[in-house]
Backbone as a chain_set.jsonl record, in Angstrom:
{"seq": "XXXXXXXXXXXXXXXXXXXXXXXXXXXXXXXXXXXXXXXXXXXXXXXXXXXXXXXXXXXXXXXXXXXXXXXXXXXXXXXXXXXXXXXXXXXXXXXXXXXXXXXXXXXXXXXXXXXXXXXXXXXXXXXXXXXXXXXXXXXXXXXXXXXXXXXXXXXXXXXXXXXXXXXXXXXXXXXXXXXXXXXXXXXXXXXXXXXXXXXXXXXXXXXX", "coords": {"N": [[-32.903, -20.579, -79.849], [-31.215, -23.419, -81.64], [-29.808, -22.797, -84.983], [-29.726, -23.81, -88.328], [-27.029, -24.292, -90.907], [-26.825, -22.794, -93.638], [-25.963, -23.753, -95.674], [-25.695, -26.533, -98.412], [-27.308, -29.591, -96.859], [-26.177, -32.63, -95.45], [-27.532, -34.95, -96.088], [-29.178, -34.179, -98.185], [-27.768, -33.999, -100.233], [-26.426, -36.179, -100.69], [-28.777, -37.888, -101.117], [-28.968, -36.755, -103.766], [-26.822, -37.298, -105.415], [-26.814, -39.846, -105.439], [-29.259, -39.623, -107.173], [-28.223, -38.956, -109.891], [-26.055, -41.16, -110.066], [-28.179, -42.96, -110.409], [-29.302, -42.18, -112.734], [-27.568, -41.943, -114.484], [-26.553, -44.939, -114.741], [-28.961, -46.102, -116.052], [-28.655, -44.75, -118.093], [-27.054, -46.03, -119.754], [-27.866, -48.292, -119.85], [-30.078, -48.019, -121.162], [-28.876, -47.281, -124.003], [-27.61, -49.567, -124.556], [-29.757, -51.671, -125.123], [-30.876, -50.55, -126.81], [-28.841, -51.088, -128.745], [-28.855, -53.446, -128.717], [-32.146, -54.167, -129.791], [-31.4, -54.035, -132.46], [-31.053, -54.768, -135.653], [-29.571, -57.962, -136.752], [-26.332, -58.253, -138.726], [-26.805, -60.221, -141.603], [-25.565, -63.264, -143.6], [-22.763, -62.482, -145.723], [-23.198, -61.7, -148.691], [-22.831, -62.587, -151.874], [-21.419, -61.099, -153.558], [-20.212, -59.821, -151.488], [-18.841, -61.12, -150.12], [-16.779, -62.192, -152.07], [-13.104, -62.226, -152.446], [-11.102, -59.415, -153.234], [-9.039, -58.445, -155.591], [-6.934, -59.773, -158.342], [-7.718, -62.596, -158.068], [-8.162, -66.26, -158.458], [-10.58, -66.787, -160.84], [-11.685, -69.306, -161.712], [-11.947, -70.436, -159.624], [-10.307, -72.811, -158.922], [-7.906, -73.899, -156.711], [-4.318, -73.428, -156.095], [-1.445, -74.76, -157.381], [-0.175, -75.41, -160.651], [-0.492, -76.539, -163.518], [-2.587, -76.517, -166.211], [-4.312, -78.101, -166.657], [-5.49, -78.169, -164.039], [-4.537, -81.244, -163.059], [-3.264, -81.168, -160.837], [-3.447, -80.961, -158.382], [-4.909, -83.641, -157.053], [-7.575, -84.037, -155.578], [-9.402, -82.979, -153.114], [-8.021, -83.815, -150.051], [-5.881, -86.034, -150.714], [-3.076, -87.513, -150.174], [-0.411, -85.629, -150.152], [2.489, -85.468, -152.783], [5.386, -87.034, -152.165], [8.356, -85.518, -150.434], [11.513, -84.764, -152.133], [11.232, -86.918, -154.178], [12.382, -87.495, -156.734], [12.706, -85.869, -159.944], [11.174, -84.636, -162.96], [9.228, -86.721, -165.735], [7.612, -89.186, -164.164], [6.93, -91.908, -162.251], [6.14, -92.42, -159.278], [6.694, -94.238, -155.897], [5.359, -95.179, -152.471], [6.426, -97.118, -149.984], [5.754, -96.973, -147.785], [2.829, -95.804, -147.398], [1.469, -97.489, -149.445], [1.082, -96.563, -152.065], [0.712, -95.016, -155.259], [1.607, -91.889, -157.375], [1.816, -90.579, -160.084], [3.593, -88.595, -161.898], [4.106, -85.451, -163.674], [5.242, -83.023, -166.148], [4.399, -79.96, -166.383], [1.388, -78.86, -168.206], [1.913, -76.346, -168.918], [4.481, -75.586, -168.725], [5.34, -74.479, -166.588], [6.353, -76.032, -164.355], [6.331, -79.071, -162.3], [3.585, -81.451, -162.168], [1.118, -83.602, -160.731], [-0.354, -85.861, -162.175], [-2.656, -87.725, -161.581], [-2.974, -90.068, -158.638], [-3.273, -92.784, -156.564], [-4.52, -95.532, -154.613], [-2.281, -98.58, -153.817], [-2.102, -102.16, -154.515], [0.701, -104.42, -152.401], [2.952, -107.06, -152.563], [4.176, -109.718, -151.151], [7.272, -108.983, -150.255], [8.638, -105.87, -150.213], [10.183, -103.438, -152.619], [13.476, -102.009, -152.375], [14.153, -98.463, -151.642], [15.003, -96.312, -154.019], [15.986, -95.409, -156.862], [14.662, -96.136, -160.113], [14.092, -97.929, -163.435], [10.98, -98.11, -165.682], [11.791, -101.332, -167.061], [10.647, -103.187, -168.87], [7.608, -103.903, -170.464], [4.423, -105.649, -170.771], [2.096, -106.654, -171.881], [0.048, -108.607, -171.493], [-0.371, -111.598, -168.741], [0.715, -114.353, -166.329], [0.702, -113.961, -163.403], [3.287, -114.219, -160.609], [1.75, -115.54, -158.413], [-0.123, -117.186, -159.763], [-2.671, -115.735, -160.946], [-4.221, -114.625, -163.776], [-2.871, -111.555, -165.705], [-2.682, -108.101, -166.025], [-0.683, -105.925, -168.112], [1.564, -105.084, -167.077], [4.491, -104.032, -165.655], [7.566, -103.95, -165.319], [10.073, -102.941, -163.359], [12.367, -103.577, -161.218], [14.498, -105.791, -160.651], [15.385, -108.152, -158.193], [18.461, -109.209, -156.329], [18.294, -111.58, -155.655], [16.172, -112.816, -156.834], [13.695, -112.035, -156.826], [11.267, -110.192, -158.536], [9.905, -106.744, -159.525], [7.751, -104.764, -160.074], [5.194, -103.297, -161.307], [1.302, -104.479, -161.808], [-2.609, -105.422, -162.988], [-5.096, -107.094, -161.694], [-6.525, -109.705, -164.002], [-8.865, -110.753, -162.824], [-9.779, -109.106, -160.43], [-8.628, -109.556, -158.246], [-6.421, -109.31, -154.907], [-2.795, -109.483, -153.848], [-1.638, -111.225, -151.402], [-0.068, -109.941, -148.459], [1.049, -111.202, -146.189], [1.808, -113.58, -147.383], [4.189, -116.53, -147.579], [4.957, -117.058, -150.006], [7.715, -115.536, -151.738], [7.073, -112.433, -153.754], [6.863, -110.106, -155.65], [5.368, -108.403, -156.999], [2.964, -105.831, -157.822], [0.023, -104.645, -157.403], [-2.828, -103.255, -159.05], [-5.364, -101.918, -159.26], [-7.668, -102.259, -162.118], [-8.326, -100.287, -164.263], [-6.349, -98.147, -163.042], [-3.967, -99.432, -163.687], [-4.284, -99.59, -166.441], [-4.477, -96.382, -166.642], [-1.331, -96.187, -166.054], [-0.283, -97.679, -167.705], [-0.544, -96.014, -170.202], [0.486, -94.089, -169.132], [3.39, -94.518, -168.445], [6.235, -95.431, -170.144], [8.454, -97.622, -171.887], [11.599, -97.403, -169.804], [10.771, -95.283, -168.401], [10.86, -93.146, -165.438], [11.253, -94.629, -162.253], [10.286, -93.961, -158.967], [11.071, -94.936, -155.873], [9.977, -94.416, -152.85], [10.234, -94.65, -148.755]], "CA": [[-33.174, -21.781, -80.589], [-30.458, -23.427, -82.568], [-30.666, -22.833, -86.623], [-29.131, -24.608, -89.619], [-26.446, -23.428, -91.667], [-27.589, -22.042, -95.367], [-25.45, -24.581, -97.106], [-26.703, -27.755, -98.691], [-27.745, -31.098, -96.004], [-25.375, -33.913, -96.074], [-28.252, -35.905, -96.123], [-29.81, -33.792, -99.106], [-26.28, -33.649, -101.146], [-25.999, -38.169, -100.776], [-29.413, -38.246, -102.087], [-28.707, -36.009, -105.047], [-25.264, -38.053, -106.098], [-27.712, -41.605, -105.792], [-30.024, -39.541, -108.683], [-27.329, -38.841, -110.408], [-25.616, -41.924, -110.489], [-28.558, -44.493, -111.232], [-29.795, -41.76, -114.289], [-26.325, -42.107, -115.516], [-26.931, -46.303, -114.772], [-30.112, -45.645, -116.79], [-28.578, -44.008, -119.792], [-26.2, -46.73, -120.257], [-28.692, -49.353, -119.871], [-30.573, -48.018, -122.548], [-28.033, -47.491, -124.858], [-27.408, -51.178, -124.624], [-31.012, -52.059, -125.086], [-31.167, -50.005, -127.844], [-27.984, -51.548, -129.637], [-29.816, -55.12, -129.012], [-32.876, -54.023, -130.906], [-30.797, -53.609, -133.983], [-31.09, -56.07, -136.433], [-28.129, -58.024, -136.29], [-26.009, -58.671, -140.174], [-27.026, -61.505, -142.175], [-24.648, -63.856, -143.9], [-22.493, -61.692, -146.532], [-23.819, -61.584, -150.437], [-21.787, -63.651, -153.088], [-20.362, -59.593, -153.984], [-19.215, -58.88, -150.247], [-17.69, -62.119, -150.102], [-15.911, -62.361, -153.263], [-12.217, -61.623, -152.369], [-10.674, -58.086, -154.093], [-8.305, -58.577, -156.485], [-7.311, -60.271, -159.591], [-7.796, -63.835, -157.705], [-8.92, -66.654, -159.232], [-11.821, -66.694, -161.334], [-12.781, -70.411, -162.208], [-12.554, -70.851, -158.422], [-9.659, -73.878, -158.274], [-7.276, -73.402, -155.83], [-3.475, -73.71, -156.074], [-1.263, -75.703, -158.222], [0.278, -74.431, -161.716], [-0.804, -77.162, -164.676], [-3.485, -75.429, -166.891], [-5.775, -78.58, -166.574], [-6.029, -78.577, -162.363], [-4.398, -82.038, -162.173], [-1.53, -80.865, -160.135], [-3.881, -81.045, -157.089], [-5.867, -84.534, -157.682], [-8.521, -84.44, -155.188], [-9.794, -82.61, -151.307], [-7.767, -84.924, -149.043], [-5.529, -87.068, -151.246], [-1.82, -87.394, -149.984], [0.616, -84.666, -151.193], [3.397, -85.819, -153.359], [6.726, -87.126, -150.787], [9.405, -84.691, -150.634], [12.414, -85.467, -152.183], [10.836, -87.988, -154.742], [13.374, -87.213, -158.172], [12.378, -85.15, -160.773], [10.802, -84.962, -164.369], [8.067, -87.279, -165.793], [7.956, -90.295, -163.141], [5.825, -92.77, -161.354], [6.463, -92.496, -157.315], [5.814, -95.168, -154.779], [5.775, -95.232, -151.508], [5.974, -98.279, -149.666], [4.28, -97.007, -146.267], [1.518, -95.445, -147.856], [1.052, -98.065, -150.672], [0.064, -95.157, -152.848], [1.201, -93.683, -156.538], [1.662, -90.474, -158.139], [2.237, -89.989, -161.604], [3.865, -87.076, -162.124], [5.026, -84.96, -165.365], [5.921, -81.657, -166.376], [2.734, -79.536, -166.667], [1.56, -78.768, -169.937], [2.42, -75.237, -169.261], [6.186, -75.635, -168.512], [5.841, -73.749, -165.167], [6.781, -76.678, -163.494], [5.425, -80.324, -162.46], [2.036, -81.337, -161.706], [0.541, -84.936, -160.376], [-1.507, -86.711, -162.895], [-3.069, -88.69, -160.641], [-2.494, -90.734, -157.597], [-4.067, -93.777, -156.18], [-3.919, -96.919, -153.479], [-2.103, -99.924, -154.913], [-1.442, -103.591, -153.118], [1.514, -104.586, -152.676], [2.841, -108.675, -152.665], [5.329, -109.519, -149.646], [8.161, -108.306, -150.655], [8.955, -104.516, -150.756], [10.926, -102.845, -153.111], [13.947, -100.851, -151.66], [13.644, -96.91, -152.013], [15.721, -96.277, -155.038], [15.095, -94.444, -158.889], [14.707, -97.253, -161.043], [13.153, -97.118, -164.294], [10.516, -99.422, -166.669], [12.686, -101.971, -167.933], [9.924, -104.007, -169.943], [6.32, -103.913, -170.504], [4.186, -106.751, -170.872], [0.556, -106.663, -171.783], [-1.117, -109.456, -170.36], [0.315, -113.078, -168.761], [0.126, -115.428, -165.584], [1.451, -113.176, -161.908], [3.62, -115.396, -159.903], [0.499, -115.894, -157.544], [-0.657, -118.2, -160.928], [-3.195, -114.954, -161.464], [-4.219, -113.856, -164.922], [-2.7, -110.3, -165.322], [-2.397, -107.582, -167.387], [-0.707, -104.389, -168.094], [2.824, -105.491, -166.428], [5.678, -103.385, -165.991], [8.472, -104.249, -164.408], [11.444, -102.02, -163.12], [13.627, -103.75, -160.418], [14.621, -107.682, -160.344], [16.274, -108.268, -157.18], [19.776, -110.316, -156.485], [17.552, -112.865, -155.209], [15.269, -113.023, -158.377], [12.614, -111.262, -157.201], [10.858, -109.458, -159.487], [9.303, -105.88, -158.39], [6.888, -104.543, -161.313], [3.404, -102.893, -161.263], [0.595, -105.096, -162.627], [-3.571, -105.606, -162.624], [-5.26, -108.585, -161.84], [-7.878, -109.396, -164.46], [-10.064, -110.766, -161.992], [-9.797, -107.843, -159.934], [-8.128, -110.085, -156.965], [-4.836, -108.45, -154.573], [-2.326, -110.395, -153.5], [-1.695, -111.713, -149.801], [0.912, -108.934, -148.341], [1.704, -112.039, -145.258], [2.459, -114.624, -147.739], [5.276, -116.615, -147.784], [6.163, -117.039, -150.969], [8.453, -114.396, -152.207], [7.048, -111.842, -154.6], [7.539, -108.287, -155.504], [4.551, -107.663, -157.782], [2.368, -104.506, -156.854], [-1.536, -104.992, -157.863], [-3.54, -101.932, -158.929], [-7.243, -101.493, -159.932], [-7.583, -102.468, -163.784], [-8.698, -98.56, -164.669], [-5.264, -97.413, -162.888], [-3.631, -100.289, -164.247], [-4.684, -98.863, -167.955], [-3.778, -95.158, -166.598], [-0.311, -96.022, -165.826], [-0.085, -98.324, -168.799], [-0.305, -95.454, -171.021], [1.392, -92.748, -168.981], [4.804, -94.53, -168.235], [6.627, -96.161, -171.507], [10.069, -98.434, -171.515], [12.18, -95.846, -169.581], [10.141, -94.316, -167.531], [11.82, -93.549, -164.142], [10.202, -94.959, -161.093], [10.95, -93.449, -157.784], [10.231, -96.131, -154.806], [10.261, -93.994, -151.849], [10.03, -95.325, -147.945]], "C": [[-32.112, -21.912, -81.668], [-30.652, -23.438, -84.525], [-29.341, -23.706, -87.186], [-28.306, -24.245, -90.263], [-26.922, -23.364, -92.664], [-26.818, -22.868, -95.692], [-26.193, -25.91, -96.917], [-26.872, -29.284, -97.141], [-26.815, -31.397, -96.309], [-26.634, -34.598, -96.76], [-29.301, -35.568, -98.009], [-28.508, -34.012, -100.585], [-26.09, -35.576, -101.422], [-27.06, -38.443, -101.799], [-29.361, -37.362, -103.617], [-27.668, -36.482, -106.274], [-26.147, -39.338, -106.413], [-28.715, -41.253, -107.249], [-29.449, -39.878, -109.996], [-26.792, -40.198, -111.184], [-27.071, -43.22, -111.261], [-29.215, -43.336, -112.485], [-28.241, -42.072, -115.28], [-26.482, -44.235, -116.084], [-28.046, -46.277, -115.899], [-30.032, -45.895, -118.03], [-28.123, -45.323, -120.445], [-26.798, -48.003, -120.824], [-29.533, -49.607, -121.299], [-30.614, -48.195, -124.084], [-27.832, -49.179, -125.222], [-28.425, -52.026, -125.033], [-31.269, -52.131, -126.31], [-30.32, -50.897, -129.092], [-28.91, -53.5, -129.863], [-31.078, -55.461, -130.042], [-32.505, -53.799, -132.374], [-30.519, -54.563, -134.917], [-29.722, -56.474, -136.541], [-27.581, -58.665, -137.817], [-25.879, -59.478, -140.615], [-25.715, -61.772, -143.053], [-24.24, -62.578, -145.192], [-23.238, -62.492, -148.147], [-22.471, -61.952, -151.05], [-20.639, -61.956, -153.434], [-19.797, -59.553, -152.802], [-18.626, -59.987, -150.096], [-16.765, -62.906, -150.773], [-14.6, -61.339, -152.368], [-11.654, -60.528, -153.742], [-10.019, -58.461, -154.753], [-8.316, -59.153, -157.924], [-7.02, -61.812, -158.997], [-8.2, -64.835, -158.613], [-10.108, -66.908, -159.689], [-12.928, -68.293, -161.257], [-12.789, -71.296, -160.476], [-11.283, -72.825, -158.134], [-8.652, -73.028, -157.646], [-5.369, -74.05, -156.233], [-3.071, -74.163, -157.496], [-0.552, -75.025, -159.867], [0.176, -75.524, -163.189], [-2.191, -76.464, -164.93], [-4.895, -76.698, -166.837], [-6.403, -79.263, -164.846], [-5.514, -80.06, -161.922], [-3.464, -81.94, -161.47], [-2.217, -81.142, -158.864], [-5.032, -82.199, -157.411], [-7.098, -85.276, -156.8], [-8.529, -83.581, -153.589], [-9.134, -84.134, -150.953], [-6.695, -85.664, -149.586], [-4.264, -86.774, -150.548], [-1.075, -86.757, -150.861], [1.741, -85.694, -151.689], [4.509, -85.924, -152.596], [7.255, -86.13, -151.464], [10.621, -85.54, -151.202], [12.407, -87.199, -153.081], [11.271, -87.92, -156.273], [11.886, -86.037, -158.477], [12.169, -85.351, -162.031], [9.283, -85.992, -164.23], [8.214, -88.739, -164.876], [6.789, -90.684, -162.502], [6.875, -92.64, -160.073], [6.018, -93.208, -156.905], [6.473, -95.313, -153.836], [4.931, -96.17, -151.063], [5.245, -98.073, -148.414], [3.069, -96.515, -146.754], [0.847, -96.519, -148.938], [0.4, -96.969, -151.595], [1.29, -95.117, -154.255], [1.191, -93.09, -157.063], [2.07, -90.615, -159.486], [2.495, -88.48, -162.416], [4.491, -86.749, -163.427], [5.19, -83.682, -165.174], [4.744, -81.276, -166.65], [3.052, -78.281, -167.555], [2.032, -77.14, -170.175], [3.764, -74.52, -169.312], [6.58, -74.541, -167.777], [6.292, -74.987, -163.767], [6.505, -78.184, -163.527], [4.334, -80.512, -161.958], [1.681, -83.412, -161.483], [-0.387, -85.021, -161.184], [-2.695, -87.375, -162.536], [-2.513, -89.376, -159.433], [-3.538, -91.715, -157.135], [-3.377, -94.991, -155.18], [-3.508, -98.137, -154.641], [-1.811, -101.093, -153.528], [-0.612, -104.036, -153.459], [2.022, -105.999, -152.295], [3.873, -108.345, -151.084], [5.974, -109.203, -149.334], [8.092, -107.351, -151.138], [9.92, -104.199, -151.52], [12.237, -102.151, -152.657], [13.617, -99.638, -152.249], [15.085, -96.977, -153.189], [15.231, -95.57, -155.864], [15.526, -95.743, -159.545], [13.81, -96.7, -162.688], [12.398, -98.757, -165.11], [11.547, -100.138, -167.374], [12.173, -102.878, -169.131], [8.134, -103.602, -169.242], [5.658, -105.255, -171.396], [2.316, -106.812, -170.445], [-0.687, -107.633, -171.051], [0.216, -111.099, -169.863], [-0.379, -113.394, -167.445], [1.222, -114.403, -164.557], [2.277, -114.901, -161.345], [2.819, -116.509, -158.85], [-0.292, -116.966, -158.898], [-2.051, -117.236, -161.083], [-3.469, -114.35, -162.516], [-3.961, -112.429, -164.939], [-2.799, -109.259, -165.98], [-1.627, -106.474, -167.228], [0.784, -104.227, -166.793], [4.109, -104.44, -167.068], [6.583, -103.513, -164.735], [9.926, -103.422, -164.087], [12.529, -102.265, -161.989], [13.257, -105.374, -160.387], [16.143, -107.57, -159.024], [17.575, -109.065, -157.209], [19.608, -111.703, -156.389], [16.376, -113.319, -155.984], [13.808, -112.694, -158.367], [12.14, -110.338, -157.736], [9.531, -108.449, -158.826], [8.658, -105.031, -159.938], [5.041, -104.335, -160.774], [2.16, -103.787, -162.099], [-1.174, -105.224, -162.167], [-3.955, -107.009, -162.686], [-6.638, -108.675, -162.77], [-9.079, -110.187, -163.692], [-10.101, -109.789, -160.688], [-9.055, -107.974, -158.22], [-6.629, -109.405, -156.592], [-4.41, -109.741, -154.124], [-2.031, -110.238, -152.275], [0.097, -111.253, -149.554], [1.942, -110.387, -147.618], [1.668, -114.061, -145.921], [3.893, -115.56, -147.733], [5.898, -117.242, -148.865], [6.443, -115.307, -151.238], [7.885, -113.661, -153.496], [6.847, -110.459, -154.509], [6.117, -107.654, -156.363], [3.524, -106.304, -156.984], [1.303, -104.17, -157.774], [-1.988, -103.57, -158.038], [-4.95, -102.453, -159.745], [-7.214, -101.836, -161.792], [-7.607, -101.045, -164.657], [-7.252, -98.034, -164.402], [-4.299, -98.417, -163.275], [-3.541, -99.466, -166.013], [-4.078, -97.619, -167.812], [-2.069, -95.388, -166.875], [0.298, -96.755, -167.174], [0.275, -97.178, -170.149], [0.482, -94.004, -170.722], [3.165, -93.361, -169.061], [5.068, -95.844, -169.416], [7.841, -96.964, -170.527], [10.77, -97.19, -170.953], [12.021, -95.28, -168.774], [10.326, -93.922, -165.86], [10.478, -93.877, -162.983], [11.183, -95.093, -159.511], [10.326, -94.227, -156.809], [10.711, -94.954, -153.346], [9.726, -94.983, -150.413], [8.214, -95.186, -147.683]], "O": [[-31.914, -21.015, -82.487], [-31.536, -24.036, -85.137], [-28.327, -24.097, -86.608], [-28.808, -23.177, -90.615], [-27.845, -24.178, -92.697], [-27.053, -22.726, -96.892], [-26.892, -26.345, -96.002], [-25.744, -29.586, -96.75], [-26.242, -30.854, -97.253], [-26.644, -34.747, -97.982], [-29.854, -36.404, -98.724], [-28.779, -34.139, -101.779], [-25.578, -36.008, -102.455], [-26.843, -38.947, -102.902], [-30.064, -37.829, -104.514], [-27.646, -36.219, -107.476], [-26.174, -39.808, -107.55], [-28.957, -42.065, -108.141], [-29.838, -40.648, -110.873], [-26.931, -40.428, -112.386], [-26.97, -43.998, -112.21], [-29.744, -44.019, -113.362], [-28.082, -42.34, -116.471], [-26.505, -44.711, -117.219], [-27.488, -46.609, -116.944], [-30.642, -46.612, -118.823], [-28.643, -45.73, -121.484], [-26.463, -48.618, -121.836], [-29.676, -50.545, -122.084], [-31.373, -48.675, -124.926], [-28.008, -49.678, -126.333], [-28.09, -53.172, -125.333], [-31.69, -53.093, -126.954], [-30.869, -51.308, -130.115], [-29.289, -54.253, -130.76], [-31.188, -56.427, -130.796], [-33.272, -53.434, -133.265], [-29.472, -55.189, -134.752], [-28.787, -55.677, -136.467], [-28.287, -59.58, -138.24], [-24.801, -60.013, -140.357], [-24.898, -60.878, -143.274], [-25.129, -61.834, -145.606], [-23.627, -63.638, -148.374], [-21.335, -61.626, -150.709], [-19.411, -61.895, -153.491], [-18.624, -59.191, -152.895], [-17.444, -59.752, -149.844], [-16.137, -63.893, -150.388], [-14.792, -60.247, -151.834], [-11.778, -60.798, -154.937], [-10.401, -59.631, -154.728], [-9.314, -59.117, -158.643], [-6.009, -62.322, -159.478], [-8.641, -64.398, -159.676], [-10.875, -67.338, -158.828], [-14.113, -68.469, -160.974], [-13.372, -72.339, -160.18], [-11.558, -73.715, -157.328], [-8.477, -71.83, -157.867], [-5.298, -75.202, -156.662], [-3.782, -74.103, -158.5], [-0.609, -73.796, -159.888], [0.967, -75.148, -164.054], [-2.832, -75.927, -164.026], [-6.088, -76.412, -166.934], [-7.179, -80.162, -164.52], [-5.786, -80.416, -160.776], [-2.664, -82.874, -161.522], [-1.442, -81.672, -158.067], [-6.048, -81.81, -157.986], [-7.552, -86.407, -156.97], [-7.477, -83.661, -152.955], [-9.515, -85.229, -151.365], [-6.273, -86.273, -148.603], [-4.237, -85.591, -150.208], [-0.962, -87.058, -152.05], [1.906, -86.72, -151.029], [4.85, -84.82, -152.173], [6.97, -85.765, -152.604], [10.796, -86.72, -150.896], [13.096, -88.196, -152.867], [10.43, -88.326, -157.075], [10.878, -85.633, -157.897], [12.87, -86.233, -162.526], [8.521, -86.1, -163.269], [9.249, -89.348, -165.145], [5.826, -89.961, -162.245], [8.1, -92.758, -160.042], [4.825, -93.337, -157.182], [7.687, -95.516, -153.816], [3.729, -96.373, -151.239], [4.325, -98.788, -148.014], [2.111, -97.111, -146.262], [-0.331, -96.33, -149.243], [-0.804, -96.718, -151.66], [2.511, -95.187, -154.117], [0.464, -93.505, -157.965], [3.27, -90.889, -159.503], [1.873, -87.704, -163.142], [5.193, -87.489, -164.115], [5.284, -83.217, -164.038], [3.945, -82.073, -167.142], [3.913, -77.416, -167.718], [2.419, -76.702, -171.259], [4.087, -73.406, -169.723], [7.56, -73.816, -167.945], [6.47, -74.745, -162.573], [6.423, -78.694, -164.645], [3.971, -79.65, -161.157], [2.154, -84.256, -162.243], [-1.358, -84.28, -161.025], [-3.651, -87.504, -163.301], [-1.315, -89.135, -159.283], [-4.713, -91.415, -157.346], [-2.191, -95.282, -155.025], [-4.013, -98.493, -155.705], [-1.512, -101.009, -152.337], [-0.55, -104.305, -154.659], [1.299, -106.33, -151.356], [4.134, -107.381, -150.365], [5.968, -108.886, -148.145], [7.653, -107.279, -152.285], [10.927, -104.779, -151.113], [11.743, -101.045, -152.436], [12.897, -99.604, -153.247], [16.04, -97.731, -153.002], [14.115, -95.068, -155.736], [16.643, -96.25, -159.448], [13.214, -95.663, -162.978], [12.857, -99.898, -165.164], [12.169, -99.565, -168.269], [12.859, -103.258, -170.079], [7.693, -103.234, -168.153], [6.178, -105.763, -172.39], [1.637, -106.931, -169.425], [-1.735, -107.461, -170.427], [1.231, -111.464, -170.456], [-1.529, -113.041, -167.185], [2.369, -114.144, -164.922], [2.004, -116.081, -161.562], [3.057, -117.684, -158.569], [-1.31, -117.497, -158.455], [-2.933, -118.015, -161.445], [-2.977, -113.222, -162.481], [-4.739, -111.802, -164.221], [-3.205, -109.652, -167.074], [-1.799, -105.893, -166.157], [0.866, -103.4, -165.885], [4.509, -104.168, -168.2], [6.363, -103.255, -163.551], [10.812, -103.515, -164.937], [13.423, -101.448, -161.767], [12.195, -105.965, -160.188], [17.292, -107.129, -159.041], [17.762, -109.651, -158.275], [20.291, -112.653, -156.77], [15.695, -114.266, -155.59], [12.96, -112.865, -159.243], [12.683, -109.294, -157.377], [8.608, -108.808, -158.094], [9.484, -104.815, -160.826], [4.172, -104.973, -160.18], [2.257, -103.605, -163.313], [-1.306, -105.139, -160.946], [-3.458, -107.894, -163.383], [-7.64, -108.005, -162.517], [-10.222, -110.11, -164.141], [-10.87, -110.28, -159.862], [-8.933, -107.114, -157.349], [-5.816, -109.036, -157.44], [-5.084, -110.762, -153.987], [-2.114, -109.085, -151.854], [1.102, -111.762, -150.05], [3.043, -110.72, -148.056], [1.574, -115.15, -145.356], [4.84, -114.819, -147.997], [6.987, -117.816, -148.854], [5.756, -114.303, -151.047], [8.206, -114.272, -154.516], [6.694, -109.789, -153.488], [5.898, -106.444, -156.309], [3.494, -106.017, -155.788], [1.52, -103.519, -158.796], [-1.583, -102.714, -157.251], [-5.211, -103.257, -160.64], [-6.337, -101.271, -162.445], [-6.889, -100.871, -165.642], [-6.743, -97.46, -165.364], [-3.263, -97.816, -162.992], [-2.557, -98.861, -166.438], [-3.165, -97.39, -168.606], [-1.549, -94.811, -167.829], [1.362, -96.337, -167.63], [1.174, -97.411, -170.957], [0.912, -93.155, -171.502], [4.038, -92.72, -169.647], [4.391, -96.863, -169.555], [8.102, -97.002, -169.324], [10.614, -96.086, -171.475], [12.921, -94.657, -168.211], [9.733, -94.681, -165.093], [9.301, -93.52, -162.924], [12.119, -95.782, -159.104], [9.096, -94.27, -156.799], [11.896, -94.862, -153.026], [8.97, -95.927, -150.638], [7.664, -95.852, -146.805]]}, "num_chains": 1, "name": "protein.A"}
């Protein structure tokens, strides 16, 4: 009668590797199970999410004037490149927008005063540095508009006259007019701002 050899089955040795492998499957499973039950880390604490250093404290960001207007609002249009230097009103005619810039009060550099939308008449300005040539508290706009707070810094070859002014009834003027004028309407409040930031003198940078 034929016998068996003394070493292990195949058949005993396959199922022994299948234990094997799904206890190892098992372990892993568990492990994984285990990591899931683990409470998972709530939002950080005002201390773990305070950056290290000597950052800033009062929490504004950027900028180098000591009273934050160097940066004059989330969102507002940065200051053009390439728009002179020193204390100066900027305008740019695609944006209709102006900056009022100066030297900031700490004499690390310059800083934007403000900035704001203005309207502008039909006639653009060219890009140039010009500067206030007169100021002129209240009168009648070429639009026959009561005005106030007029400053004017470029008269054209053709006698148009290109000058910042408010309307005191708070009306803009009609960009697709055709009469010819250069005036450039602002808000009565930024009207008043600019009134007292830029004197006779005062350079005014017309960018594109």
């Amino acid at each position: 009668m034929a016998r068996h050899s003394s070493g292990t089955r195949p058949g005993v040795l396959v199922t022994a590797l299948t234990v094997v492998a799904l206890g190892v499957v098992a372990f892993f499973a568990y492990q994984a199970s285990a990591g899931d039950d683990r409470p998972l880390a709530g939002p950080p604490t005002p201390e773990s999410a305070a950056p290290s250093g000597d950052g800033d404290t009062d929490g504004e960001k950027g900028g180098g004037g000591t009273d934050g207007r160097d940066d004059p609002g989330s969102g507002e249009p940065a200051l053009p490149p390439e728009s002179g230097t020193g204390k100066r009103v900027v305008y740019s005619v695609e944006q209709s927008r102006v900056w009022l810039v100066d030297i900031a009060l700490d004499g690390t550099g310059e800083e934007v005063r403000d900035t704001y939308e203005v309207f502008p008449s039909s006639v653009d300005p060219p890009p140039g540095e010009y500067e206030i040539t007169s100021r002129i508290p209240e009168g009648t706009g070429s639009d026959g508009v009561q005005i106030e707070h007029t400053m004017v810094f470029h008269v054209a070859s053709d006698g148009v006259v290109f000058g910042f002014s408010s309307a005191v009834d708070g009306s803009t003027p009609d960009p697709d007019s055709d009469i010819r004028t250069g005036g450039i309407r602002q808000s009565r409040s930024d009207g008043a701002d600019m009134w007292l930031f830029a004197v006779q003198g005062t350079a005014v940078v017309v960018v594109p």
